[in-house]
Each structure stands twice: as C-alpha cells, then as structure tokens.
C-alpha positions as CSV (number, residue, x, y, z in Angstrom):
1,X,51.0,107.3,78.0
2,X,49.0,109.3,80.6
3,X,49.7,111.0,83.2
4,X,48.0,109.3,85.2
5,X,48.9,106.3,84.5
6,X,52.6,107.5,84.8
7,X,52.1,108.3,88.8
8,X,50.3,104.5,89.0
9,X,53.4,103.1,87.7
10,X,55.4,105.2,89.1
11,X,53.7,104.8,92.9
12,X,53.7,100.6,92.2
13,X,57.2,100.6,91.8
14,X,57.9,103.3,95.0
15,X,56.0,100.3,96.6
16,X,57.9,97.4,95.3
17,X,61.1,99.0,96.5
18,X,59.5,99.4,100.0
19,X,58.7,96.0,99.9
20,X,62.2,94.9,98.4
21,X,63.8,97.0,101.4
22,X,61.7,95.7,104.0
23,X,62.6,92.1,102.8
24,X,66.3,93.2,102.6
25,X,66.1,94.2,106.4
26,X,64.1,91.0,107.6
27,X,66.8,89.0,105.8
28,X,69.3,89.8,108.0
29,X,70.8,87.7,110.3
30,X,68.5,86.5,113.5
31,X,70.6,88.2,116.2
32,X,70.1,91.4,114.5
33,X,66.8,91.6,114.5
34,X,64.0,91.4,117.5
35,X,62.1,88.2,118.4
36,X,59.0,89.8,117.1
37,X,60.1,92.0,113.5
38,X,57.2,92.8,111.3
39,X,57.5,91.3,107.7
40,X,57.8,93.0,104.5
41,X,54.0,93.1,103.8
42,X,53.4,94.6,106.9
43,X,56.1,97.1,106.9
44,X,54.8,98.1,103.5
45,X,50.8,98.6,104.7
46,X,52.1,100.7,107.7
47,X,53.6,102.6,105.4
48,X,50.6,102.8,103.0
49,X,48.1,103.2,105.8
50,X,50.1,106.4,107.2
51,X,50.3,108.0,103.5
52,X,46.0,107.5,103.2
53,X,45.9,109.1,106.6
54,X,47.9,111.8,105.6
55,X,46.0,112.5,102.6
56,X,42.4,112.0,104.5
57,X,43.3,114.7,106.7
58,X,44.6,117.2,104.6
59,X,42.5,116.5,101.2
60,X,40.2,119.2,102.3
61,X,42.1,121.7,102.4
62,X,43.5,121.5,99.0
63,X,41.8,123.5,96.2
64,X,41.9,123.7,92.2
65,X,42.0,127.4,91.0
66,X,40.6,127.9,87.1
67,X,42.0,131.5,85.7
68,X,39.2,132.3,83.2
69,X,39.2,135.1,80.3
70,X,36.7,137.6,81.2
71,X,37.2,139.0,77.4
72,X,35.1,136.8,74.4
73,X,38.3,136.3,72.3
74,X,41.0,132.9,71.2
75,X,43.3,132.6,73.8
76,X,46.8,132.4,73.0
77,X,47.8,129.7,75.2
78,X,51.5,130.2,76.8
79,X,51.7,126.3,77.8
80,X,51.1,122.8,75.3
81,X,47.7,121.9,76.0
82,X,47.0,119.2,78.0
83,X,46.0,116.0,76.6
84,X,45.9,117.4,73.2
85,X,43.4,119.7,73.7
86,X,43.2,122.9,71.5
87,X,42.8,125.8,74.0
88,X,40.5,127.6,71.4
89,X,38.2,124.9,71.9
90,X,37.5,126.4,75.2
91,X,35.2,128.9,73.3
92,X,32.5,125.7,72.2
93,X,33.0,124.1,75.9
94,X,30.6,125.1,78.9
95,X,31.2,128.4,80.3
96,X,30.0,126.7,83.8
97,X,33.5,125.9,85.7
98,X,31.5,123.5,87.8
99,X,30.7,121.9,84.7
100,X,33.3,118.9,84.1
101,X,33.3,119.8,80.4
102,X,34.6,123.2,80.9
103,X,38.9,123.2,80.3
104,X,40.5,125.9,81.7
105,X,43.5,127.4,80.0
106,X,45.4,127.9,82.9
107,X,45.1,126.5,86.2
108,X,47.0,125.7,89.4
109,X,46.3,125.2,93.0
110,X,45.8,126.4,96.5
111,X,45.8,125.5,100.2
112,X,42.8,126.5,102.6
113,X,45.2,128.0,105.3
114,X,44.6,129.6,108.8
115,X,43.5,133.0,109.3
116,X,46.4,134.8,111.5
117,X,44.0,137.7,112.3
118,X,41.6,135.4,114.1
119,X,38.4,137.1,112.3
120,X,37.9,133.1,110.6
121,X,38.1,133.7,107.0
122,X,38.7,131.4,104.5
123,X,41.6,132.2,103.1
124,X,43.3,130.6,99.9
125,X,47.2,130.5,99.7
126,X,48.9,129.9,96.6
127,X,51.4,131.2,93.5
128,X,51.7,134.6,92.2
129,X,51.9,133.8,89.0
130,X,48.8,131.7,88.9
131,X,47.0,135.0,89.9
132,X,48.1,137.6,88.0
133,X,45.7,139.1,85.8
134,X,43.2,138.5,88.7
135,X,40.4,140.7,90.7
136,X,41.9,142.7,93.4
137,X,39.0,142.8,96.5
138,X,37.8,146.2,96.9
139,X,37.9,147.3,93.4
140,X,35.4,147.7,90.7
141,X,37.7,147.6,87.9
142,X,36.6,144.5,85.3
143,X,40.1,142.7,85.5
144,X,41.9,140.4,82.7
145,X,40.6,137.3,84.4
146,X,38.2,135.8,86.8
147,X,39.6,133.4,89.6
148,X,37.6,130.1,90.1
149,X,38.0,127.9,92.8
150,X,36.9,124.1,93.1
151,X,36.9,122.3,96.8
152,X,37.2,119.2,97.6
153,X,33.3,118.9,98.3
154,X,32.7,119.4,94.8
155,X,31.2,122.9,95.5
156,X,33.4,126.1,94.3
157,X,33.5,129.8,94.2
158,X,35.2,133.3,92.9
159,X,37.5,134.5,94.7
160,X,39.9,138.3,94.7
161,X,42.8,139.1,95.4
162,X,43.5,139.8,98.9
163,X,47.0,140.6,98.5
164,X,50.1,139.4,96.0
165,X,53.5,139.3,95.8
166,X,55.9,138.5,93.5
167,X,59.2,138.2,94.8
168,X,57.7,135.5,96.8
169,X,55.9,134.2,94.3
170,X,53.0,134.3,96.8
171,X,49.5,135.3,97.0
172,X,46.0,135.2,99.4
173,X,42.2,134.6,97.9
174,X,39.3,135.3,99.3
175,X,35.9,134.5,98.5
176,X,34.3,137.1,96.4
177,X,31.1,138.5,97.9
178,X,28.9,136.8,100.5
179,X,27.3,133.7,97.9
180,X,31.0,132.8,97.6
181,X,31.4,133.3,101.2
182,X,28.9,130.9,102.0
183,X,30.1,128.2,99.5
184,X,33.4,128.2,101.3
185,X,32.2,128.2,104.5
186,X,32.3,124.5,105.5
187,X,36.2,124.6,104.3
188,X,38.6,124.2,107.2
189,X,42.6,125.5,107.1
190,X,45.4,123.0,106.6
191,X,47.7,122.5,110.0
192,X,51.2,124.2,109.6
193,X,54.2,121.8,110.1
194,X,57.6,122.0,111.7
195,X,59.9,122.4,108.3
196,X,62.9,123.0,111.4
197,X,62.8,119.3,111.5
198,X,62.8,118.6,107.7
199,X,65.6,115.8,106.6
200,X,66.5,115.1,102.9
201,X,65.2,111.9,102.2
202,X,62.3,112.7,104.4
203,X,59.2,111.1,103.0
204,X,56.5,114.2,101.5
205,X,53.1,114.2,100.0
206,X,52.2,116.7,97.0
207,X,48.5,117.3,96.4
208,X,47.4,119.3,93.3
209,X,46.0,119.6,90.2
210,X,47.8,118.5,86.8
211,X,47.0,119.1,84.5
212,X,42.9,120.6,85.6
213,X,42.0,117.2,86.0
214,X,40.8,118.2,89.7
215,X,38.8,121.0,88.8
216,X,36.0,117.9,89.7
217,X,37.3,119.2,93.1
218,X,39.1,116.3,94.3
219,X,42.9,117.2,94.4
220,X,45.2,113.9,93.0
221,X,48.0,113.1,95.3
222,X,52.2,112.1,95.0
223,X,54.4,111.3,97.0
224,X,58.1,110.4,97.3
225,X,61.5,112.7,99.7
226,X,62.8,115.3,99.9
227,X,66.1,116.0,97.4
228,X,67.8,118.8,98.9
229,X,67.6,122.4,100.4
230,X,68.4,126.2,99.2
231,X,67.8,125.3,95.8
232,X,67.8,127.8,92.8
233,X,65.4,128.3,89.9
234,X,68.1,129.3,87.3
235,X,71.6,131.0,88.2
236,X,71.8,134.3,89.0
237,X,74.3,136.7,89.9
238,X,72.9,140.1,89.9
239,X,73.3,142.9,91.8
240,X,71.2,145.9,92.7
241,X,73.7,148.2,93.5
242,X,74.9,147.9,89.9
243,X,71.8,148.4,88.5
244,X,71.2,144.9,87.3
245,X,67.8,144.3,89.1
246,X,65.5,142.1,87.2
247,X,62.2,142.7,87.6
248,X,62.2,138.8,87.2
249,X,64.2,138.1,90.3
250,X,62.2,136.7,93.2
251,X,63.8,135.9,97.0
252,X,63.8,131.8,95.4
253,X,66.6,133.2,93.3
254,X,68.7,133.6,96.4
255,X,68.7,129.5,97.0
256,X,65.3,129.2,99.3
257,X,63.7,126.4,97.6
258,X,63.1,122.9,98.4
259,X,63.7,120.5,96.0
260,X,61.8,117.1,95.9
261,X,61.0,114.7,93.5
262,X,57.4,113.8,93.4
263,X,56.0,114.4,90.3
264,X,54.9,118.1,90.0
265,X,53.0,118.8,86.7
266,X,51.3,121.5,85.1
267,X,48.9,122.9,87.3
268,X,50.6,121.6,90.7
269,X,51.7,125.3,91.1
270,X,50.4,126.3,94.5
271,X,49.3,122.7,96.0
272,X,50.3,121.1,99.1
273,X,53.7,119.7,100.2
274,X,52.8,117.8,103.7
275,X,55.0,115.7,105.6
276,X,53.4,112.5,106.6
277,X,51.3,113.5,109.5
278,X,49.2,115.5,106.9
279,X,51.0,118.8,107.9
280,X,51.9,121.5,105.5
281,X,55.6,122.3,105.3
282,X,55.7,123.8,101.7
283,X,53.9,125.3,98.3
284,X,55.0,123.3,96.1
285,X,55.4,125.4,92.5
286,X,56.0,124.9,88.6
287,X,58.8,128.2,88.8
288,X,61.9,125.7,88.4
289,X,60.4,124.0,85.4
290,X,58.9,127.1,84.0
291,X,62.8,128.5,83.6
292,X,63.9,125.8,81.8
293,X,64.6,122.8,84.0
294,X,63.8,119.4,83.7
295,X,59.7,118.8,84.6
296,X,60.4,116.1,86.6
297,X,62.5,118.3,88.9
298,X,60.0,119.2,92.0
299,X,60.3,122.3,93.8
300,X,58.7,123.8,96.7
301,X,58.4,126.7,98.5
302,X,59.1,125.5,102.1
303,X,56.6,127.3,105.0
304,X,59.4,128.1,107.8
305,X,59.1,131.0,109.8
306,X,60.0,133.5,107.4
307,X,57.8,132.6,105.0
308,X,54.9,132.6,107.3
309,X,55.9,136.3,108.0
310,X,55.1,136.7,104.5
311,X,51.9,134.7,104.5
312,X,50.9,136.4,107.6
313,X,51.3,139.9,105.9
314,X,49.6,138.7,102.5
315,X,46.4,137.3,104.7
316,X,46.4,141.4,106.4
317,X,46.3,142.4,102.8
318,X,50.0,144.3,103.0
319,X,53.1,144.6,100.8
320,X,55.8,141.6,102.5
321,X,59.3,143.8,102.6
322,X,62.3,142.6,102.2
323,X,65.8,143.2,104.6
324,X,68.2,145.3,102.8
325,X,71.8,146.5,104.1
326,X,72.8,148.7,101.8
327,X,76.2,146.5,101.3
328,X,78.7,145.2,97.7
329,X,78.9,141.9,98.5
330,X,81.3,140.0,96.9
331,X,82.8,136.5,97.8
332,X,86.7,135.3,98.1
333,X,87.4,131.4,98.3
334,X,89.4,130.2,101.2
335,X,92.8,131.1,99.5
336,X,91.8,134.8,98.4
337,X,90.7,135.2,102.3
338,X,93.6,134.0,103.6
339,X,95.9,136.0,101.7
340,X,93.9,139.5,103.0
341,X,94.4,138.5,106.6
342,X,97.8,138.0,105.7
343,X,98.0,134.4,107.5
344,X,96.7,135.8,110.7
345,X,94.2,133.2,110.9
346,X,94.0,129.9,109.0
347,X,90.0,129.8,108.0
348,X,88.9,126.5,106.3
349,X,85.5,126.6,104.8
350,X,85.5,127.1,101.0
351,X,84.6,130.9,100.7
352,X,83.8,133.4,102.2
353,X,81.4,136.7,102.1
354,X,83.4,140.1,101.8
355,X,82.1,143.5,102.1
356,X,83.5,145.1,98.9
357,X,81.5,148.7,99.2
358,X,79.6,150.2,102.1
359,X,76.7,152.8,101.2
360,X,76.6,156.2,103.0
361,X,73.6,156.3,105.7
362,X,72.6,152.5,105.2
363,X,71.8,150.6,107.9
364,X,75.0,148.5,107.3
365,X,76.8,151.9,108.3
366,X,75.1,152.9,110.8
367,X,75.6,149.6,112.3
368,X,79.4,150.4,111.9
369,X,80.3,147.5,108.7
370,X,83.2,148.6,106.8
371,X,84.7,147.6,103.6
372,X,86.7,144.9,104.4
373,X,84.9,143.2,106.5
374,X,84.5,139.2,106.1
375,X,80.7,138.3,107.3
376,X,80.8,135.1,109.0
377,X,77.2,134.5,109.8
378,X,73.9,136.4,110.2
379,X,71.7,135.5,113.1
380,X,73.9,132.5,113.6
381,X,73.4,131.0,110.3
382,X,77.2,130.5,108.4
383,X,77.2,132.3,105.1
384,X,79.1,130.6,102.0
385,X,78.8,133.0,99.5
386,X,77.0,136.7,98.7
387,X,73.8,134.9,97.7
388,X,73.3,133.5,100.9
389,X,73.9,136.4,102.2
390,X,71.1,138.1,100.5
391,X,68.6,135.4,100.3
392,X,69.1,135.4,105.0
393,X,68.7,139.6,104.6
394,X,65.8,139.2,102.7
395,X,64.2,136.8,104.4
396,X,64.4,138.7,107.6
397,X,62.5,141.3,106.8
398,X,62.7,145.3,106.8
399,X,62.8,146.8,110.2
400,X,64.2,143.8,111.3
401,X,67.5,143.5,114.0
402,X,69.9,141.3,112.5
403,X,73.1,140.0,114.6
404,X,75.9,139.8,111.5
405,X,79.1,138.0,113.4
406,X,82.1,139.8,111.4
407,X,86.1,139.3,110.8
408,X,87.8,142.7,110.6
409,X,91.3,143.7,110.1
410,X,94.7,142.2,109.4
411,X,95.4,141.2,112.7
412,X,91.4,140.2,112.3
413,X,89.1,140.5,115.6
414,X,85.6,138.8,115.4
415,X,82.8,141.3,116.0
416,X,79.3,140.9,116.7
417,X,77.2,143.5,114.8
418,X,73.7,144.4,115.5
419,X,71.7,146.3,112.6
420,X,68.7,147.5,112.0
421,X,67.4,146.4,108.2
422,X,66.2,148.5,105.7
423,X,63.5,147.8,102.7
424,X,64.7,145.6,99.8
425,X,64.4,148.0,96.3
426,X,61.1,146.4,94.9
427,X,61.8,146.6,90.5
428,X,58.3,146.1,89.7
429,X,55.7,147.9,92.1
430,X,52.6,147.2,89.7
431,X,52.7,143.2,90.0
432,X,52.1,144.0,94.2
433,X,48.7,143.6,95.1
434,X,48.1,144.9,98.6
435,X,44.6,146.1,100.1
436,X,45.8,147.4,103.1
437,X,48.3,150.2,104.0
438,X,50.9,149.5,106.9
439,X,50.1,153.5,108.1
440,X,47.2,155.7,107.1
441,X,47.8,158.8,104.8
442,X,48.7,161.6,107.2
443,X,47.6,164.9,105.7
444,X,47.4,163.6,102.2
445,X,50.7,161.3,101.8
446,X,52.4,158.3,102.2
447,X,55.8,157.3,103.0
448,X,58.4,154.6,102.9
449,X,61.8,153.5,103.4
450,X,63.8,155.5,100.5
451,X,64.7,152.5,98.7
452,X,61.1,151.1,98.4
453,X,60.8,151.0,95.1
454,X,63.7,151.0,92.7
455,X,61.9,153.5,90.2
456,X,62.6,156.2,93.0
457,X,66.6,155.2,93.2
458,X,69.7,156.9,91.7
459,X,72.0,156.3,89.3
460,X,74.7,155.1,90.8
461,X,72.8,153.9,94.0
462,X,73.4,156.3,97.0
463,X,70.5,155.3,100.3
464,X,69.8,158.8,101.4
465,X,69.1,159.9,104.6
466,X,65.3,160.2,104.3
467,X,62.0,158.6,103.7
468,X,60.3,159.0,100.4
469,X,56.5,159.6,99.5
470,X,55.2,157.1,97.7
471,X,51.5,158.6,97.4
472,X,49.9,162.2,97.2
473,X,46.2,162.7,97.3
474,X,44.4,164.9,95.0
475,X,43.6,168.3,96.7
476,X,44.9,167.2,100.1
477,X,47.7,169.5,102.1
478,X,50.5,167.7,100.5
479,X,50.0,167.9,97.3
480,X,48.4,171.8,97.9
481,X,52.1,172.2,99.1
482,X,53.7,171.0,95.9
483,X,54.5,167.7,97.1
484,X,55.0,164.6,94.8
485,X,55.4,161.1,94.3
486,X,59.3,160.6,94.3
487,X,59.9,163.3,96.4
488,X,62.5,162.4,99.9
489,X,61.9,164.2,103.2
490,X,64.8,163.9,105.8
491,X,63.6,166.1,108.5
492,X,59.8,166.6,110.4
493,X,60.6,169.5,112.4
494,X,63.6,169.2,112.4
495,X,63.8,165.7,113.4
496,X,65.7,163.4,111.1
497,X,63.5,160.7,109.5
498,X,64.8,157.4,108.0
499,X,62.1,155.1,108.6
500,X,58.2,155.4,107.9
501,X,57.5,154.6,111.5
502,X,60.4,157.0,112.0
503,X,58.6,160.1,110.0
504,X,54.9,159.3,111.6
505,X,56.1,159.4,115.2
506,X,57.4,162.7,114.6
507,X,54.0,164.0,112.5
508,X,51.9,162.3,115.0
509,X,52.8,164.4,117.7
510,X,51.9,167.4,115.9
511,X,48.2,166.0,115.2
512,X,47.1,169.4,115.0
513,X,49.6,171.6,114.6
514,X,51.0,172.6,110.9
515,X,54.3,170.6,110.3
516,X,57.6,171.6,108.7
517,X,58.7,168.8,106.5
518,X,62.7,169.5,105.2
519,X,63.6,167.6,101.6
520,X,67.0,166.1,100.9
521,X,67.5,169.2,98.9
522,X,66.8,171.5,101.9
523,X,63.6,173.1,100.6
524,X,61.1,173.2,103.3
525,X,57.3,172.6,103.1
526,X,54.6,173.5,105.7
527,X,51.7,171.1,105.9
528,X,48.6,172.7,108.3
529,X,46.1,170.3,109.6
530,X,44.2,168.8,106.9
531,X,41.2,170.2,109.1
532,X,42.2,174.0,109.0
C-alpha cells in the first residue's frame, strides 16, 4: 500500500473519530448542553476548515531540499529507496531537479523563516544532517553535494550553507548567487508560535516531503497531537568529564524533543510542525527513527526561546555555544538523598541531581558550588536527574547567568547561586559550518573559551584558567611569535583572561601598543602591532 494512500486512510479515520466524539458530546443529556449546540457535522467542518487555513497560510513557507552528487559515479544509497526505485537509476533520469523525472537520493525539508538581522533575506531553516556534504557560502571549494531547493510556487534554486550545527541538528540556507536570489525572492518567512503554551494532546500540522514526492514543490501535509515533551532519541548516559563524549551526541540527547504522532517519513526531516493557527512551533526530524525507533514515532524539534537563540546565531552565520559548568553530576533517588542529609529534611520527588566532583577554575567554582551540593533547580526549572541538568545548561548558552537554587550541608540550607556559564566541549569541530566569527582576529589569532573544542582538553579533564587560540594566521605577529593552535593564554598584561570577550577587552586597549601575552605554562610572548 502507498504512502499516500496510508495518510488518506489514516486522515479518514482521524475524521470519523471527530465525528464519533462530536456525536458522543451532542448525545448527552439536554440540560447539559446549550439551547443552540452545533451538531457533529458541523463540529467536524470547523475543525476541517481551521486545519485548510492553517495549511493555506503556512504552505508557502515550506520547501523540499534535493542533496545532489556533484561527482558522476553509483551512489551507494544509505536509506531503502522509495517506491522501489533503484538509486543508481538516478544516473539515466534527468539531471534537471525541476524536472519531475529527476529522484533525488536523499532529500528532506525546510522552512522559509524570518531574517533576525532585518537585512530581508531569504533564509531556509532545516536539519543538519540533511546538509552535510553541502556548499558552504563564501567558498570556492567544489563540495560533495549540491543543495537544491523546490518552493511552493513550483520555481527552485541552489542554495549554501550559511551556517550548521550539529549538536542541534540545525542548519541556515541561502540562496546561491544573485539568479537564485531572484528565484526566492517572492518567498515570505513562516510566523513563529508560542511553544510556552504547547499542551500534549494539542492538535499540530506537519508539512514536508516523503518520500521526494514534493520536489513538484507543493509540500504534503499531516496532522494529528502532540505525545509528550523532553523526549530522547536513544539512551544515553555519557559523560564528558570521563572522556566518553560522542561525537554523535547532540543537545536532543539530553531529553529536548517533542514527540508527536503524525506521520513523519523519509524526507520529513526539517519540515514544519505548526499549531493550528499556521504558526511554527517545531522542526520536525527523522533523528528518532534514524537510531532505531519505530518510524511511526514523530519527533520534533520544538522552536522555544532557546532554540531561537540558536537559529538566530545560525542566520548571523556563527558557531551556537553551549552552557557548560564544569560540574560530575550524578543523581541519588529520594532514599539515597535522604540518607546524606541525615533526615534533616524529608524531600519527596523521586531523585535528585548531586554534585559528585567540582572542577578547579570552572564557572561552577567560581560561583562557589561544592561537592555535595543537591541542585534543586536552574533558572526555576526543577531538575529530576543529571540529564536534565545538562540538557537546561546547554540550552542556556555560554556566557550565559544562570540562577542554580541549591541544598547544602547536613543540617542543609537552600542557596541561590548565580553563575556565569562556560562553552560546552564541542567533539567534532569539522561538522560546524560557520561564516562569520563572533570577534575579528586581533594581530593574527583567535581565541575561545578553553574548553571549545574537546581536541584542545586534557586527560583527565582539568578547565584551566585561560583562553585558548583556536586560529593563527600565516606570517601574522602571532604565529611570528611562535604561537599555535592549542596553545592557552591566562594573562594579557598581566590581566587574567578566562573569556574571549575577557582576553579582547584587555588587547583592545592596547590597539597600538605591543602586548604581553602570559601561557598557562608561564612563558611569555610579545605581540607588536601588526602595523609596526
């Protein structure tokens, strides 16, 4: 049976039950209801009529991505093809995408979204791993694959890379030179919606593209509620401080995802969750299924406020960083947590998060945690276990204040804690696409917090107290001063430096004076003025 003739059966009997329910209610007993209740047929067109409104209004902004082999060779296809289709056949087919006849190998979605840095471009949102492989804008380099995108208008375009990210599982498209430009210029952005207001059982509409079969342009819609909240794509329990970072492991990992159960296919990956005023409240994406769940299993990515700070830095073309503490978390049901405040207390929920190791100059020590300590809640959200935990520091976002509401002690006190977040360890630097730089290079380098990347870490984990360069330009001052990629520097004359905002306040006000940089190991460097 076909797909498509799954959703219609499926969608018929959604209906039926509507109908059923509505007839339910109306047979109720008089007094119950008003003078002037709506019957079941009516009920159910309201309903329908509210759903084709939804899907009028945001239709548009819905896009089909094609990822095409830029190489003349078989592809070795990593999914069952869809309708029985050989991919090698691909090879005989048109070479047009606008061409119906042309079958893309792998495809997915996207979602015309608005521009945050109000200069009106069109801006495509959708999954990481749909893009990877993909033109980066700016660069000349031929890349694996070409990135196609068919609009609802039946017109279409290349688009690049703007920026990606793969702990989010994000990325941003743009159209690729100024034809493509034009083509894309009649596209308008999706409206946000309020996911604080989100409800399981809420009614949502998904809009994609199974399966290719919208690379005509038009994307094919479900429907159906939402299942549940902080859901996770497969069970993890890993820990960076113990070196078990996957380069795998994505923020979803930590419980972010939305669950709901309209039918997501192949090549749904990056559409359109909207609630039913047309509004976008999530990405929906294949990740779930892709590690070995059930298909019909829906996941989404939902668009709250801390995913739009990632969106937002994705459309400026920068790295999204992640909160870090610098902490061991562990977590103790009710029982174990009772028993180490020695009954002083009597706490009820189930478990609890415990601070089992505190690193030496993190931000969680300068904000005075200890070991010990039970973490209650983080910016008044209540923490159930260490995943939680992570999934609320990561979301917050590097140089971020976060208020951590703490029990300490056997005769336990409840403290409020205010620290200032650190950058998440990022395991695999090469799947970031970024075409911006948060800070200029100053005199030939670039910093960043010293746990950046996880490639410039120790073994065991110590955060020292330093920023560390994560770029040298050929013949500039830095690297005519011997500096390198790896290397930490923890004082700019003389001023301690933990932050990269930290290290260019202090080299800024020396614009043109040479600058004494101090490394962890005390050796000292003097940078003149790149202008000397």
């Amino acid at each position: 049976m076909s797909t498509a003739l799954k959703n219609l059966i499926r969608f018929h009997h959604t209906l039926i039950c509507l109908i059923a329910i509505s007839a339910c209610w109306l047979s109720l007993p008089t007094r119950n209801l008003n003078a002037q209740s709506p019957d079941a047929r009516a009920v159910a067109f309201a309903v329908q009529q509210q759903l084709v409104k939804a899907i009028e209004k945001a239709e548009h902004s819905v896009v089909a991505i094609s990822k095409i082999k830029t190489r003349k060779q078989q592809f070795q296809s990593r999914i069952p093809a869809p309708f029985g289709l050989d991919p090698n056949q691909d090879l005989n087919l048109s070479h047009d995408p606008q061409d119906l006849n042309f079958i893309p190998t792998e495809f997915g979605s996207g979602v015309i979204i608005p521009d945050p840095t109000n200069q009106q471009r069109v801006l495509v949102l959708t999954n990481f791993h749909l893009t990877q492989g993909g033109p980066i804008t700016g660069q000349k380099k031929v890349p694996e694959y070409r990135l196609y995108v068919h609009t609802e208008d039946r017109r279409g375009f290349y688009a690049t890379l703007l920026a990606a990210d793969p702990r989010s599982d994000l990325a941003v498209l743009v159209p690729a030179g100024r034809v493509a430009t034009d083509a894309s210029r009649p596209l308008k952005p999706v409206q946000y919606g309020n996911t604080e207001s989100v409800r399981k059982g809420q009614f949502v509409i998904a809009l994609g593209n199974p399966y290719a079969i919208a690379r005509d342009g038009s994307p094919s819609a479900s429907w159906g509620i939402v299942s549940n909240f902080h859901r996770y794509p497969v069970p993890i329990f890993k820990n960076f401080l113990n070196q078990e970072l996957s380069k795998k492991e994505t923020i979803h990992h930590f419980g972010t995802l939305l669950q709901v159960d309209t039918h997501l296919d192949l090549g749904t990956s990056g559409g359109a969750l909207l609630d039913l005023d047309g509004n976008l409240i999530g990405v929906t994406t294949a990740l779930a299924a892709l590690e070995g769940y059930e298909k019909s299993a829906g996941y989404a990515i939902p668009i709250d406020p801390d995913t739009r700070r990632i969106i937002d830095s994705l459309a400026n073309g920068l790295e999204p960083e992640y909160g870090f503490l610098g902490i061991t978390p562990g977590t103790l049901d009710r029982n174990e947590a009772n028993r180490n405040l020695a009954g002083a207390v009597n706490l009820t929920e189930s478990s609890y998060v415990q601070t089992s190791g505190v690193k030496q100059h993190s931000p969680a020590q300068q904000a005075g945690l200890r070991t010990g300590d039970l973490i209650l809640s983080i910016n008044g959200k209540p923490l159930r276990n260490e995943l939680d935990l992570m999934r609320e520091v990561g979301k917050a976002g590097a140089g971020t204040e976060a208020k951590l509401q703490i029990l300490r002690g056997k005769n336990p006190r409840e403290l409020t804690l205010t620290v200032k977040l650190g950058k998440w360890p990022v395991a695999d630097d090469e799947g970031i696409v970024q075409t911006r730089y948060r800070h200029p290079l100053w005199r030939g380098l670039r910093v960043d917090y010293p746990t950046a990347r996880a490639k410039y870490t120790f073994s065991p984990f110590t955060y020292p107290p330093a920023v560390v360069v994560t770029h040298v330009a050929p013949d500039s001052p830095a690297q005519q001063a011997g500096l390198t990629e790896g290397t930490f520097i923890r004082l700019v004359n003389d001023q301690p430096v933990q932050t990269p905002d930290a290290f260019y306040q202090e080299a800024q006000r020396a614009s043109t004076s040479p600058v004494t940089l101090q490394l962890l190991d005390d050796r000292k460097v003097v940078l003149p003025n790149s202008k000397q």
